[in-house]
Every structure is written in structure tokens, then in C-alpha cells.
N, C-alpha and C positions, 0 to 999 in steps of 0.2 A: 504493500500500500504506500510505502515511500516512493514511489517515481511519482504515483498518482499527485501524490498529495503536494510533492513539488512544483508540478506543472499546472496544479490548480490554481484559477481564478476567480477572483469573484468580482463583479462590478455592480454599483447602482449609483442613485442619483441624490443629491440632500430633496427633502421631503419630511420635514417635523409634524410631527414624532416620531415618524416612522424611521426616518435616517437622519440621523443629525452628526454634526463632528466636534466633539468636547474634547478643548484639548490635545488638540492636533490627532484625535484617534475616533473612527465611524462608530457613533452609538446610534440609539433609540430604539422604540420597541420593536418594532419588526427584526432590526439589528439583532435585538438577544435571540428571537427564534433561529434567525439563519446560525447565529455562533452556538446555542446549544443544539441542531441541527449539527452541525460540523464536528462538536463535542462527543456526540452521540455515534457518530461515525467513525470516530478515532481519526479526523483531518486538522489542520490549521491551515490558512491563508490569510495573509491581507486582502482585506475590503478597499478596492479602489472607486471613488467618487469622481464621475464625469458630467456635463451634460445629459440627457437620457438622451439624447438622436447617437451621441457618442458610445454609451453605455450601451445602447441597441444594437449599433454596429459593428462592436467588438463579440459582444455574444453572437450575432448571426454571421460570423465571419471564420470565426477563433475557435478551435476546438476545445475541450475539456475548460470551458468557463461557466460560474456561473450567473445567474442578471436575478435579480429584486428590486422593488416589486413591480411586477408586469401582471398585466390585464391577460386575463388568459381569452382569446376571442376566436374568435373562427378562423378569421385569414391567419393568427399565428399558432394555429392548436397542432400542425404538424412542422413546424420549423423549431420547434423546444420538446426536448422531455419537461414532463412538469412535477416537479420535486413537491411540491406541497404549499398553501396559504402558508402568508404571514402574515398579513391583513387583511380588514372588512372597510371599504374606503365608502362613505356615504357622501357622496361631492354635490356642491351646488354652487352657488352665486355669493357672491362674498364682497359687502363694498364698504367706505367705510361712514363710520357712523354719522356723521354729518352730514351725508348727501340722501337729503331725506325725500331730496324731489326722486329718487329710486326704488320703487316699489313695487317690485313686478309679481303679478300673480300667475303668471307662465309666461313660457320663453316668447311667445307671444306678444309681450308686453314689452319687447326691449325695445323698439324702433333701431333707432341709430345709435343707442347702444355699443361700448367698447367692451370686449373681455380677452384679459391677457391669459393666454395658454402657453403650454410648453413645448417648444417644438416633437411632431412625431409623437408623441402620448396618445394614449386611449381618447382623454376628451378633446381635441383638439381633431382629432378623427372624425370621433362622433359629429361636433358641432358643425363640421363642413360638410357630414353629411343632410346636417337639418341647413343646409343653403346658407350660410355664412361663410364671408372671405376675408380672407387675407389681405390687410391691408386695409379693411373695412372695417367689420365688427369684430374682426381677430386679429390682436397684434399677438404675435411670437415671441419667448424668449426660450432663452437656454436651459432656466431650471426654476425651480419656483418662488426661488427671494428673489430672483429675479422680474416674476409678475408681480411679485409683492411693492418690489418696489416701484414698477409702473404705478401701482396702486396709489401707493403714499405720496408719489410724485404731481397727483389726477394727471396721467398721462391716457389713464386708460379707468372704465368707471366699475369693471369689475373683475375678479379672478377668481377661479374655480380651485374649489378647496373644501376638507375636510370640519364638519364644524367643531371638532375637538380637534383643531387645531393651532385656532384662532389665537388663543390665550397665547400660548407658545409664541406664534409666528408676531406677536405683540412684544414680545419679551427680545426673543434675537433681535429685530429690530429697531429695539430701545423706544417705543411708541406706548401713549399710555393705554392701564389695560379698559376694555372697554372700546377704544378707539372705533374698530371694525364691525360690522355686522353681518350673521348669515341669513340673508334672506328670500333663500329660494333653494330647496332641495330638486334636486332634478332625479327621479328614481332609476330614469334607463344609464345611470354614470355611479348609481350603487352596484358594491362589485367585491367578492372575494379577490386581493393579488397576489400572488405568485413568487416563490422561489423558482428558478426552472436552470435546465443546463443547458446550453450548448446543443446543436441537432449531433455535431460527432463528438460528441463526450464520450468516452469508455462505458460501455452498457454497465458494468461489473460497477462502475462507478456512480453511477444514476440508481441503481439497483440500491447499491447500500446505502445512498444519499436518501430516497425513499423511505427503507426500511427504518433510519433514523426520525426520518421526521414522523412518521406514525408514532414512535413512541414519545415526542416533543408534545406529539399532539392530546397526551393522554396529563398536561403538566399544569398545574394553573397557569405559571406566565403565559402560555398558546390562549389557555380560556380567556383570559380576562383581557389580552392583546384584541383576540376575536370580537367580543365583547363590545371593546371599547372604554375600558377600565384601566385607563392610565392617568 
């Protein structure tokens, strides 16, 4: 298992609380499921942090790596082994709290409407499939402090995000708490995400990676990550 475990990679994206970097070293909660995950398999790697279009194209490119958290969807359900959840992401509209002339009761409601996404993501997919564009109602960025900060800048009048993760994404950004609002869940962008490998990962390796996170999955931290109890 030591070649394996040498040549293994792992990549995602910052994403609080699900990925955060404390310390010059990748935490948050989904972070502990992939490391005890790894634990459980008898492996170590570092966790390297990219943009997600970079993180994306390293896992679809690169053998024996692997990418968190990813949408498990149809167009990518045979380009990954899928290792197991480490999240339950409940996404919707997110602006902040002073912009009160925004109150939409479906996506309907946005007219001319900004929301910053993150390049190549799940919702940023989605959204362009419901007729929005680029350049329009969708400004891009790299990763998600990055909409954030579109946000705080009013560069853009909303971004898509986790509503426990608000309080957080107030703090990294040194903004008071309170500041932001979630006000609009969107249900078809609620979603189990994804540990997954690599399409040529070593089977042998995907195998015991699986087997590992089944038993993660019997731990409180997985429950209460699941949950939403962080």
C-alpha cells in the first residue's frame, strides 16, 4: 500500500465549513470525513487547495487522485469512482442584509439580477441551464471568497451558498455578524457531495477507499456533518 499511498492525491476547493485553511493547513468539516476516510484506510496525503475548474481538471486528467466535494450528476456519474458523501449542501441566494429592495420569492423574481458563481460548479451549470448568462446575470469567479467578495464589494447583488455558512463566511471576512442574508433556498441545488477518485485510480485503491468510508459513515462526526450540526 506504500506506492499507493505515495502517488496519492487529493485536491478541492476552500468552501467554509466544508474546506477551510487554518493555519496554513486544509480543515473543516467535510475535511475530517475525507482524513478519517484516509485514516481508516491506512493512507496519508496532503490536501491541495485550487480553484474548483483547476481542482476539476486535475482529477479528470490525473490518475490515482482524489477531488471533494463534487456534485455527483449524471454527465459526471461515469468519469469518477464515487468514494462516498461528505456533505449535505442546501444552496440558495444569499445577499447582504441591507439590500432590502431584494426579495425574491422565486428565481423568477430576479429580473436583472446579479449572482456571482464559481467557475464550472454544479450551480453555475444549473443556473445557465435555467437561461442565464454570463456576463449578465452570472458573473464568475474562481472560488467562493471570491463571490463573496463580489458581494461585499455590490459588485454583484447575490451569491449562492450554504445557509450554515453564513456566520462563518462573516467571520473570515472580518464583516459584522449579521451582515448577510439567506433568502431564497433553491431545492433543485440541494445535494449530497462527494469524495470520488480519479476514473484510473487503482481499483484495489477505490475499493479500500470505499470500504473505509462505510465504516466513517457509521461515526457521529459523518452524522452530524450530514446533518448539518457544526
Amino acid at each position: 500500500m506504500g506506492v499507493e499511498a505515495a502517488s496519492l492525491r487529493i485536491v478541492t476547493e476552500l468552501s467554509p465549513p466544508h474546506q477551510t485553511v487554518e493555519n496554513g493547513r486544509v480543515a473543516g468539516v467535510s475535511t475530517q470525513i475525507v482524513e478519517a476516510t484516509l485514516q481508516q484506510a491506512g493512507l496519508q496525503s496532503r490536501i491541495e487547495v485550487y480553484p474548483w475548474a483547476r481542482a476539476f481538471y486535475i482529477a479528470t486528467s490525473v490518475p490515482n487522485v482524489l477531488i471533494y466535494n463534487i456534485a455527483r450528476t449524471a454527465e459526471r456519474e461515469n468519469e469518477f469512482h464515487w468514494i462516498g458523501p461528505v456533505a449535505n449542501y442546501r444552496l440558495g441566494l444569499v445577499r447582504l442584509a441591507e439590500r432590502t429592495d431584494l426579495a425574491p420569492n422565486h428565481l423568477q423574481d430576479l429580473g436583472s439580477a446579479v449572482i456571482a458563481v464559481q467557475r464550472d460548479d454544479f450551480s453555475y451549470h444549473w443556473l445557465k441551464q435555467q437561461g442565464m448568462r454570463v456576463g449578465k446575470e452570472l458573473q464568475l469567479s474562481a472560488d467562493i471568497l471570491e463571490s463573496w467578495r463580489l458581494l461585499l464589494k455590490g459588485k454583484v447583488d447575490y451569491v449562492i451558498d450554504d445557509e450554515a455558512a453564513l456566520r462563518l463566511m462573516e467571520r473570515q471576512l472580518v464583516q459584522p455578524q449579521g451582515s448577510t442574508r439567506f433568502v431564497l433556498a433553491i431545492p433543485q441545488l440541494e445535494q449530497k457531495t462527494y469524495l470520488a477518485a480519479s476514473k484510473d485510480t487503482d481499483p484495489a485503491l477505490v475499493k479500500k477507499l470505499q470500504q473505509a468510508h462505510l465504516q466513517v459513515q457509521t461515526t457521529a462526526l459523518y452524522q452530524n456533518v450530514m446533518a448539518g450540526r457544526f
